[in-house]
C-alpha positions as CSV (number, residue, x, y, z in Angstrom):
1,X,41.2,-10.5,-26.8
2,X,40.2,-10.7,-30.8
3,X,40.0,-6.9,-31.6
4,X,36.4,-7.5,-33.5
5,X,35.1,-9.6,-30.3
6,X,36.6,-6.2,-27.8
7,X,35.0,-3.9,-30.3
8,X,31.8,-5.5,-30.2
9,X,31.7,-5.6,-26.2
10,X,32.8,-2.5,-25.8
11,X,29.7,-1.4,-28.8
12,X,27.3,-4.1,-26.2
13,X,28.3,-2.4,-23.2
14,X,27.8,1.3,-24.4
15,X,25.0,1.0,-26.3
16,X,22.1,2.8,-24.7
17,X,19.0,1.8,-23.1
18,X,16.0,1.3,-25.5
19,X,13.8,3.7,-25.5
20,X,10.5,4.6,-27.7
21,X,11.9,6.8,-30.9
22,X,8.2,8.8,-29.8
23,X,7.4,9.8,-26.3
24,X,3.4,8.6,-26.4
25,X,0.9,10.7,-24.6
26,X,-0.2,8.3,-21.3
27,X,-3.5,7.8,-22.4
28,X,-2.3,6.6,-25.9
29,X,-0.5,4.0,-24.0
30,X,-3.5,2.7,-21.3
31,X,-4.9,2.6,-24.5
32,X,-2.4,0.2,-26.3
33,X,-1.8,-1.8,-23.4
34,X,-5.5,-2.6,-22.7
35,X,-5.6,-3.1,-26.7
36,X,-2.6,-5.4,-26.6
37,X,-4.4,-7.5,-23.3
38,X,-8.1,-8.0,-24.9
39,X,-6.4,-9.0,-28.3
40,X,-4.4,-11.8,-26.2
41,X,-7.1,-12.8,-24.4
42,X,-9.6,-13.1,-27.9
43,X,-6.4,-15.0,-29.6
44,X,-6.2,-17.3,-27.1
45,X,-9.9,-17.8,-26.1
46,X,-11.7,-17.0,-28.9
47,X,-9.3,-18.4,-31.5
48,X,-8.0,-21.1,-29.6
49,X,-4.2,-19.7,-31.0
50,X,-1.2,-21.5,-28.9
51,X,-0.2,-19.5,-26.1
52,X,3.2,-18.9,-26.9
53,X,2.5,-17.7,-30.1
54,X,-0.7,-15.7,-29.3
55,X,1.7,-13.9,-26.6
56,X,4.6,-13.7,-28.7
57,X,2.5,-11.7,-31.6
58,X,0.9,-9.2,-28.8
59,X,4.3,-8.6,-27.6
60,X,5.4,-7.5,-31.2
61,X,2.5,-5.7,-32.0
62,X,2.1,-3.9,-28.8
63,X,6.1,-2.8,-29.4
64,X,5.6,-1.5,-32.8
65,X,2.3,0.7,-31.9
66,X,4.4,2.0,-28.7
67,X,6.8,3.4,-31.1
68,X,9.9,1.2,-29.9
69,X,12.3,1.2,-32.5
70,X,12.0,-1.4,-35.5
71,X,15.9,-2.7,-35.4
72,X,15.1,-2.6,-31.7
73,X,12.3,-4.7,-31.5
74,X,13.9,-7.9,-31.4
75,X,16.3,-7.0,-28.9
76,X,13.4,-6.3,-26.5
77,X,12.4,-9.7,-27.6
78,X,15.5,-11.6,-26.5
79,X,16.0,-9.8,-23.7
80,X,12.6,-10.9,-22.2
81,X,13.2,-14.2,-22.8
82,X,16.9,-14.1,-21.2
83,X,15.8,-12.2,-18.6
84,X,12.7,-14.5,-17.2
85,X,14.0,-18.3,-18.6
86,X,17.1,-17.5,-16.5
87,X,14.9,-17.7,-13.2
88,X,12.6,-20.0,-13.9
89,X,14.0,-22.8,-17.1
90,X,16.6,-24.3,-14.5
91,X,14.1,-24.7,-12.0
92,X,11.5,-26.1,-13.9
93,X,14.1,-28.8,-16.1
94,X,15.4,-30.2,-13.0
95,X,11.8,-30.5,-10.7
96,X,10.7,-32.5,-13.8
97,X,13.7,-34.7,-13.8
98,X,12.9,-35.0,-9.6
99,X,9.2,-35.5,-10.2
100,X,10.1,-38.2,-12.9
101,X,12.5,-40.3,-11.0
102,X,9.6,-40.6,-8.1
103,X,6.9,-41.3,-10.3
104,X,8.1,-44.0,-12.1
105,X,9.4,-45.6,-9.0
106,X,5.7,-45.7,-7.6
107,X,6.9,-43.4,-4.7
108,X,4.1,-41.1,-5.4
109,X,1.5,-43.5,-5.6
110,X,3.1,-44.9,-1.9
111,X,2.7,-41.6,-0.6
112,X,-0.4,-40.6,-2.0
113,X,-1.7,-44.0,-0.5
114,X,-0.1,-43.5,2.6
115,X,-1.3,-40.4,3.3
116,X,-4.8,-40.9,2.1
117,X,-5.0,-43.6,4.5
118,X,-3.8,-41.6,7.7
119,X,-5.8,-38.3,6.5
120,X,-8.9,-39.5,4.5
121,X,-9.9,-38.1,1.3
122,X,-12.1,-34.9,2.7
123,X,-9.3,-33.9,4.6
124,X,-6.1,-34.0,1.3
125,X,-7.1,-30.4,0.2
126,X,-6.5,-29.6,3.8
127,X,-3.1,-31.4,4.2
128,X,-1.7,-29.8,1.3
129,X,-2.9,-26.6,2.0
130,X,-0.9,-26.6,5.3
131,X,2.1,-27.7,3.2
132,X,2.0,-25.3,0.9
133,X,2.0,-22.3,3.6
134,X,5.3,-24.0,4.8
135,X,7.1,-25.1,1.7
136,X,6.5,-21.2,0.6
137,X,8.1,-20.0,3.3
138,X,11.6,-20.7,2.2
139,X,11.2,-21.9,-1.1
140,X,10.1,-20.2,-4.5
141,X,6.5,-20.1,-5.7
142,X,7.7,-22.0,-9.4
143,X,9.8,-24.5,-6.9
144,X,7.4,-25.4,-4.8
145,X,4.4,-25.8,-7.4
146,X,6.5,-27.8,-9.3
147,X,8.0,-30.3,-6.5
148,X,4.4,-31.1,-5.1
149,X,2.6,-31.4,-8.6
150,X,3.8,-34.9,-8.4
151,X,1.6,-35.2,-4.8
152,X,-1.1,-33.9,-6.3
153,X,-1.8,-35.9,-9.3
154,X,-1.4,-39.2,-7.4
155,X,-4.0,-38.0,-4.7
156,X,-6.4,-36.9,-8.0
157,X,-6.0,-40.3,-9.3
158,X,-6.6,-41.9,-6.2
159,X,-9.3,-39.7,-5.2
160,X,-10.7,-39.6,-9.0
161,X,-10.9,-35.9,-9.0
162,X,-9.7,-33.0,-11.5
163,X,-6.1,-32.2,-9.8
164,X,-7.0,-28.6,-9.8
165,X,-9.5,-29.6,-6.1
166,X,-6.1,-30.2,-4.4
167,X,-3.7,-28.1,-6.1
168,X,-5.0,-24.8,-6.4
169,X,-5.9,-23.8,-2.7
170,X,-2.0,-24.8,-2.1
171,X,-0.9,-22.8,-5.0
172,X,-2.9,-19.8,-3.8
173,X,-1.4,-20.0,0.0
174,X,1.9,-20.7,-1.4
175,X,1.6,-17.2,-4.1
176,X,0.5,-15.0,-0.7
177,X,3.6,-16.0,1.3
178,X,5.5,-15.9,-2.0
179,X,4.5,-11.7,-2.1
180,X,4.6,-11.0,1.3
181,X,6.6,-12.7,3.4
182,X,10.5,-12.5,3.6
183,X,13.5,-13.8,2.0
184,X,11.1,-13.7,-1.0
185,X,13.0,-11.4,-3.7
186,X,10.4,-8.5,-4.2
187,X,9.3,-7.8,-0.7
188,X,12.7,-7.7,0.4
189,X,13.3,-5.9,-2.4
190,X,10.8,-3.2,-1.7
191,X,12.1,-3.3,1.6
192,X,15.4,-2.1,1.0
193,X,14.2,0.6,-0.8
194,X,11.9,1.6,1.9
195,X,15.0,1.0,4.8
196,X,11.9,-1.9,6.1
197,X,12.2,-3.5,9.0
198,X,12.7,-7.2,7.8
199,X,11.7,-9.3,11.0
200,X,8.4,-6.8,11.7
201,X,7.9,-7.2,8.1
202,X,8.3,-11.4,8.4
203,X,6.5,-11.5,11.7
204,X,3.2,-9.1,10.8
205,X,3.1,-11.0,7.0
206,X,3.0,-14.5,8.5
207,X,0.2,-13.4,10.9
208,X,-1.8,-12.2,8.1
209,X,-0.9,-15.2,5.9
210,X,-2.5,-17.6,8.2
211,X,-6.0,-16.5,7.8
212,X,-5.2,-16.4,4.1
213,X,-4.3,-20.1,3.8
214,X,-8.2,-20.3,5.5
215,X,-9.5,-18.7,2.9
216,X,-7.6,-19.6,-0.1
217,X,-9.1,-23.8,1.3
218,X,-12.8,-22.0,1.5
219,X,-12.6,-20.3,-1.5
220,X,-10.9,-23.1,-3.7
221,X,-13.7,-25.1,-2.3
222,X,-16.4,-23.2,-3.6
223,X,-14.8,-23.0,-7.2
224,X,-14.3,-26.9,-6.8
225,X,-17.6,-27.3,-6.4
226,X,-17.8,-27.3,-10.9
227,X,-16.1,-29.8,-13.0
228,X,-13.6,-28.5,-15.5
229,X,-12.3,-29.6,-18.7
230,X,-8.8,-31.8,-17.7
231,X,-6.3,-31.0,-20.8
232,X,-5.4,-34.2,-22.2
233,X,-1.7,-34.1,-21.6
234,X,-2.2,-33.6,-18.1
235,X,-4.9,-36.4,-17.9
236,X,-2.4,-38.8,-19.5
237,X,0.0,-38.2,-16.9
238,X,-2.7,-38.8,-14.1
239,X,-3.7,-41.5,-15.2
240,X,-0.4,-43.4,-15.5
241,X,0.7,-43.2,-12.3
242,X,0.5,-46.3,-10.1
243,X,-0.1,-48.1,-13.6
244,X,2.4,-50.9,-14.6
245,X,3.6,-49.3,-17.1
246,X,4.8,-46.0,-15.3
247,X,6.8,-48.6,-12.5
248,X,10.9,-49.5,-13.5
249,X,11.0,-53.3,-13.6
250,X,14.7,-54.7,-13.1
251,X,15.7,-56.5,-16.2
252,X,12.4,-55.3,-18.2
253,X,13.9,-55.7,-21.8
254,X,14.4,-59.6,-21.7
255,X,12.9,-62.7,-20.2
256,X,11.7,-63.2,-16.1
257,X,10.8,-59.0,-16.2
258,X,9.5,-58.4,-12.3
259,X,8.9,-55.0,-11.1
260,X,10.3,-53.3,-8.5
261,X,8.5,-52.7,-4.9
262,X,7.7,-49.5,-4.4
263,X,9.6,-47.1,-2.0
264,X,8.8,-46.6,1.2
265,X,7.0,-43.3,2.0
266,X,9.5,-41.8,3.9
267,X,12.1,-41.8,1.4
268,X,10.2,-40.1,-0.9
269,X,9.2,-37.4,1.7
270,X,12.3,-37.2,2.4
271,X,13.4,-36.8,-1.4
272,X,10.9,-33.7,-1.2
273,X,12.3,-32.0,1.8
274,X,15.8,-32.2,0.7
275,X,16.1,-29.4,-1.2
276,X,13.2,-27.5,0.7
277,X,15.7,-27.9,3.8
278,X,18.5,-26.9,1.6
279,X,16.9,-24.0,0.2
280,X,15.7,-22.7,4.2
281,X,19.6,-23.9,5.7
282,X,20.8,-21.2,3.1
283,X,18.4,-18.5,3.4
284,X,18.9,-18.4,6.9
285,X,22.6,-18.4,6.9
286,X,22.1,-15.1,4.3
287,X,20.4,-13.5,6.7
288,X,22.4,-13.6,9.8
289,X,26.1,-13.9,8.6
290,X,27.2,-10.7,7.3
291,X,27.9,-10.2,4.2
292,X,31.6,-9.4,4.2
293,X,32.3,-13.3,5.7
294,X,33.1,-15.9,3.6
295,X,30.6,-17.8,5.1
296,X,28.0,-16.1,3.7
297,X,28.9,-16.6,0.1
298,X,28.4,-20.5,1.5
299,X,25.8,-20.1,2.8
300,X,24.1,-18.6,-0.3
301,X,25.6,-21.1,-2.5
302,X,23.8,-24.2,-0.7
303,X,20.5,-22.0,-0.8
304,X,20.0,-21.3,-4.1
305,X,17.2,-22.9,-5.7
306,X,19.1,-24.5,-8.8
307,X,21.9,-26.3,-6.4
308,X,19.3,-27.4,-4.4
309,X,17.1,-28.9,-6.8
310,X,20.4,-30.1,-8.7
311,X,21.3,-31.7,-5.1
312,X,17.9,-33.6,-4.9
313,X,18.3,-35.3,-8.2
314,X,21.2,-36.7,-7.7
315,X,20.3,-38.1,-4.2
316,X,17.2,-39.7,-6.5
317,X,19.2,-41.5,-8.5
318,X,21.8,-43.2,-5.9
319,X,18.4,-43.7,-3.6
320,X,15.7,-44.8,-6.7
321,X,18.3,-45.5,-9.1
322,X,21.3,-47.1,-8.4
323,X,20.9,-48.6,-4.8
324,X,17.4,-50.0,-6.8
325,X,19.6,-51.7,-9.5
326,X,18.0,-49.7,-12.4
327,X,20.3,-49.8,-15.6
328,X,22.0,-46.8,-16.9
329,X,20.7,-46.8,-19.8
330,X,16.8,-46.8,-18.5
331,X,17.9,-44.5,-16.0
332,X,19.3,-41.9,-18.9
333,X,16.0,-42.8,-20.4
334,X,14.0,-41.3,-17.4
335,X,16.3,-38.3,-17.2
336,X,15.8,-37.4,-20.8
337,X,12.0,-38.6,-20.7
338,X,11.3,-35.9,-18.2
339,X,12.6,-33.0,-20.3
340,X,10.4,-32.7,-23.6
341,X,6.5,-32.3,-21.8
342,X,8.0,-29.1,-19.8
343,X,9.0,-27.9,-23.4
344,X,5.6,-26.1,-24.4
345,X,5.7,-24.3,-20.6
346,X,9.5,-23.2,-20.9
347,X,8.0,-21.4,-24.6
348,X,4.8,-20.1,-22.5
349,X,6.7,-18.9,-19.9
350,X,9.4,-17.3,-22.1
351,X,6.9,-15.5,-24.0
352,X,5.2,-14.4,-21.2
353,X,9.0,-12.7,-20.5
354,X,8.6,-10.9,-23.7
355,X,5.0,-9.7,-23.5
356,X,6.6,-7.9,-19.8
357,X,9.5,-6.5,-20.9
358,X,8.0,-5.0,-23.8
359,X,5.4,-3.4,-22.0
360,X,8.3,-2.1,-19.3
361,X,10.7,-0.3,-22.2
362,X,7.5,1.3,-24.3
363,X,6.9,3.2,-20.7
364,X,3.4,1.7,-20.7
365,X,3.9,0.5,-16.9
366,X,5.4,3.9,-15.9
367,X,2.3,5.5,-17.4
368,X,0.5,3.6,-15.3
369,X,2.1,4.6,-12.2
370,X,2.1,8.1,-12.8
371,X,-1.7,8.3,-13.3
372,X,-2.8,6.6,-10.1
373,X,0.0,8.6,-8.6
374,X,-1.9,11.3,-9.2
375,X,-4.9,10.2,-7.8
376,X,-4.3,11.8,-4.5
377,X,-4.9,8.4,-1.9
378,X,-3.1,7.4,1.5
379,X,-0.2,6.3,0.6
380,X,-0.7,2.4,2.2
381,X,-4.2,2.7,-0.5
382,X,-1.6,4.2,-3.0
383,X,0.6,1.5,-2.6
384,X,-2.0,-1.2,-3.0
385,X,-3.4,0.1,-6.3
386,X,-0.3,1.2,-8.6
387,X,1.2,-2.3,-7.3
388,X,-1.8,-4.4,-8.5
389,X,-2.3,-2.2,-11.5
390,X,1.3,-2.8,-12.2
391,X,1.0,-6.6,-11.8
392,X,-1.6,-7.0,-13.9
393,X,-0.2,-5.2,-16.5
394,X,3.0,-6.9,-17.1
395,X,2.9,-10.1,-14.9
396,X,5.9,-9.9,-12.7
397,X,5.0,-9.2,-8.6
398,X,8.4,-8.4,-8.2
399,X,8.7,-5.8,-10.7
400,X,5.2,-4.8,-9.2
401,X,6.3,-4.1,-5.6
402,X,10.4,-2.7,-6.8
403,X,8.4,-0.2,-9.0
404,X,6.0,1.0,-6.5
405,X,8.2,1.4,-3.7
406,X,10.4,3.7,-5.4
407,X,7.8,5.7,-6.7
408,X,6.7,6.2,-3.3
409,X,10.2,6.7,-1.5
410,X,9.7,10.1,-1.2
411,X,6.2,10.2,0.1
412,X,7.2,7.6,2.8
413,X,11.3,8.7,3.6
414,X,9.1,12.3,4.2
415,X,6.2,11.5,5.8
416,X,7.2,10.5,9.5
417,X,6.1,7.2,9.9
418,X,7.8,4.8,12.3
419,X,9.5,1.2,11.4
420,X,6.1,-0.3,12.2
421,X,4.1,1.7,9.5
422,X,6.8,2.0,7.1
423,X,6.4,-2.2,7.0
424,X,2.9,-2.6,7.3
425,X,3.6,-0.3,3.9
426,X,5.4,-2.6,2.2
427,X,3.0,-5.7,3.1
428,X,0.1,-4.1,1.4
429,X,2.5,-3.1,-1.6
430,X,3.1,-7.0,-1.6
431,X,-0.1,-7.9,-1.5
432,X,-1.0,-5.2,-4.4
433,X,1.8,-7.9,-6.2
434,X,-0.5,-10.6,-5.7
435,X,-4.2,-10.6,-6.9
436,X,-5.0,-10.6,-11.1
437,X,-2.5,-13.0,-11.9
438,X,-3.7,-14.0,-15.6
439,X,-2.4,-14.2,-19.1
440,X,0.7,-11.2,-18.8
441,X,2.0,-13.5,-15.5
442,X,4.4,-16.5,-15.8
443,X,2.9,-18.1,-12.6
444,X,-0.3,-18.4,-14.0
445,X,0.8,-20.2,-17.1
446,X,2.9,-22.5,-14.8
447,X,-0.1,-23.1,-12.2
448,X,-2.8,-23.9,-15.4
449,X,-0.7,-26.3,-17.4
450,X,0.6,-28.2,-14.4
451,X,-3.0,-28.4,-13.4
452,X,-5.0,-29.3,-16.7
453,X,-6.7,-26.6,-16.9
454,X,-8.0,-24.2,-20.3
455,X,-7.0,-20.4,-20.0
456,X,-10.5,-19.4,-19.5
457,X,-11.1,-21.8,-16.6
458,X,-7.8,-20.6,-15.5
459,X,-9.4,-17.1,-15.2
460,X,-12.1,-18.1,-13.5
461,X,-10.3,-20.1,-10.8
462,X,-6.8,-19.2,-10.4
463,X,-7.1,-14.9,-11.5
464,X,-10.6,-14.5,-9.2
465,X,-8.6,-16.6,-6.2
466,X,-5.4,-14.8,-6.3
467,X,-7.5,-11.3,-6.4
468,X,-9.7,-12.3,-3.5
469,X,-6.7,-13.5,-1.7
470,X,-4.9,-10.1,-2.4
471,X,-7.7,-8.1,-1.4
472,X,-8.1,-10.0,1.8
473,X,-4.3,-9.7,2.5
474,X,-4.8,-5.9,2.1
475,X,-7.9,-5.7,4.3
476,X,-6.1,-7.4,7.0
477,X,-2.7,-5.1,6.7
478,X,-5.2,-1.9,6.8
479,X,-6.2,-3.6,10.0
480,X,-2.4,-3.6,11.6
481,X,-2.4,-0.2,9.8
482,X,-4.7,1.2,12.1
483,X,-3.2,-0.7,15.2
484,X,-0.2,0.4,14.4
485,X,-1.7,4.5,14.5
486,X,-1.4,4.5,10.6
487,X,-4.5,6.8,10.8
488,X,-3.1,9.8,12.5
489,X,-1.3,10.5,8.5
């Protein structure tokens, strides 16, 4: 190796962890967090500022007044944006590319018709409701949202309605099995930490969930009950589907132009289960092949998100594509097409990276955690708070349930409960993960700009459903907490 480039890793890999040059008092930094979170919210709302700028200005600000090094600032920065857009800018690139190749083939106007047909328009927000509590199970809150997106602005076309009536009670079922129910990242996480019980945690979680997905379809049908502002870029894309303009015609660019029949609907469902099969083939094989066997490292190879979605494109363009008799060239077109409306998300969500990590290395969420630590609750009630606290402060519900479980390790390692309470624990930790989702939460970005909606009717639907659904998910766990004996602690 270049002895500037091994100097320079070896500088990279020792340097130390970031820390604040000054220690802050905790209520100093309540103070500058709450600060930082009003000031977002009157930049974006009052001011109307971009999003991604409005959060990448907070971020900075809220740094410099948490006393994070200057010539560190910027490294806090880039390590936010590296940190989230390495989860999520895969994922959302290629279940564009996906939804694009079926829209402009008219598969999701066949399947929106098709299943409008069979179902009826009053019962769609039920359908995909049901959907969404089993696409979650398996598959990734941003994966899932962004696969059916196409599904639900071809039944609001059809149905003439804001998509926002059909997507959000799916989004809020899919969220509360996202936070609560295994192989999902942070409850397994928090599991581990705990030594959890994984199958009483999946099978007690799932029971809860189902009354959720009930009352996520009630609730999003009270909110749905006012009209809201449709953005225009998501109106546009409404609007064109089924139009001929949005269909591939075979030989468009000269003389005798015809378009193409539709697909049929089953193809295209099964273009959409592909990679939700994919994803549930792996994540089983992960969890009972060990993980000394080579066939686990298979196993979690096929499951992961990106191959999956990677997998499903190219089975759209042999099956819409090439056995279709599209050209290459309008084909590329498509694929590249897809790309530049997901860019403004990718900065929102990046940004929304930043805004989290730099409340993490100012200490801001450990302050946090500390002070309701000290407020002297059961430590299921515990759990609950310092995980929604922590969630709504910097936006991530797995950083929100890893955090909280190992601030309460000790209580719970020491405090003689059996495997049943120690994972009834953990649920209501998950479900701390899951209500206030607003502006400091990359899900919430992702779930109002697929869906048309303004930030402050985001807030008003998405943030009051999520917290509703959290609460609910906690009152029901404190119910298996007492059935469980969690009252005799």
């Amino acid at each position: 190796m270049n002895p500037l480039i091994n100097s320079l890793v070896v500088r990279a890999a020792d340097a130390p962890a970031i820390k604040p040059a000054v220690e802050l008092g905790t209520p100093l930094l309540l103070t500058i967090a709450a600060a930082g979170i009003a000031l977002l919210l009157v930049l974006i709302i009052r001011f109307k500022i971009q999003a991604f700028v409005a959060l990448l200005a907070v971020s900075i600000l809220v740094g410099v007044a948490a006393q994070i090094p200057l010539k560190d600032i910027f490294t806090v920065v880039a390590n936010g944006v590296g940190s989230t857009m390495g989860k999520v800018a895969l994922l959302i690139a290629l279940g564009a590319i996906l939804g694009r190749m079926i829209e402009v083939s008219g598969g999701v106007q066949s399947l929106a018709t098709h299943f409008t047909e069979k179902l009826g328009a009053k019962r769609v927000a039920i359908a995909l409701t049901a959907v969404g509590f089993l696409v979650a199970i398996p598959v990734f809150f941003e994966v899932g949202v962004i696969v059916l997106v196409p599904i639900v602005y071809a039944f609001a076309k059809i149905a003439n309605v804001h998509p926002i009536k059909f997507g959000l009670p799916m989004a809020g079922i899919m969220l509360s099995i996202h936070v609560a129910v295994p192989p999902h990242p942070g409850i397994v996480a928090g599991a581990g930490v705990f030594g959890a019980d994984i199958g009483l945690i999946t099978l007690i979680s799932l029971i809860i969930c189902v009354p959720l997905g009930f009352l996520s379809y009630w609730v999003a049908s009270i909110m749905n009950r006012k009209n809201y502002e449709l953005l225009p870029g998501v109106k546009a894309q409404v609007d064109e589907f089924g139009s001929a303009d949005s269909l591939v015609h075979v030989g468009h660019e000269g003389p005798g132009a015809r378009a193409i029949a539709p697909p049929r609907p089953g193809l295209i469902m099964f273009l959409i289960a592909a990679p939700i099969v994919q994803i549930l083939v792996g994540t089983l094989g992960t969890l009972t092949i060990s993980k000394d066997n080579y066939w686990y490292g298979v196993a979690a190879f096929i499951g992961n998100p990106f191959f999956a979605l990677l997998v499903a494109v190219a089975l759209s363009f042999f099956l819409l594509a090439v056995r279709r008799n599209w050209s290459l060239k309008e084909t590329g077109e498509i694929f590249e097409g897809a790309l530049p409306p997901i860019a403004s998300i990718l900065m929102v969500v990046a940004a929304g990276g930043v805004f989290g990590e730099v409340l993490r290395t100012s200490g801001i969420g450990a302050a946090l955690s500390h002070t309701l630590d000290s407020l002297g609750l059961p430590v299921i009630v515990l759990g609950f708070i310092i995980s929604l606290a922590l969630r709504a402060a910097q936006g991530s519900a797995t950083v929100a349930i890893v955090t909280t479980t190992g601030l309460l390790t000790s209580a719970v390692m020491e405090g003689g409960y059996t495997p049943a309470q120690i994972a009834v624990i953990v649920i209501a930790i998950g479900f701390g993960a899951l209500g206030l989702s607003h502006v400091t939460d990359a899900g919430f970005w992702t779930v109002i700009r697929y869906y048309g909606l303004t930030v402050t009717d985001g807030l008003k639907t998405w943030t009051v459903l999520t917290t509703i659904l959290g609460l609910a998910g906690f009152a029901l766990t404190y119910v298996a907490w007492i059935l469980v004996g969690g009252l005799a602690h």
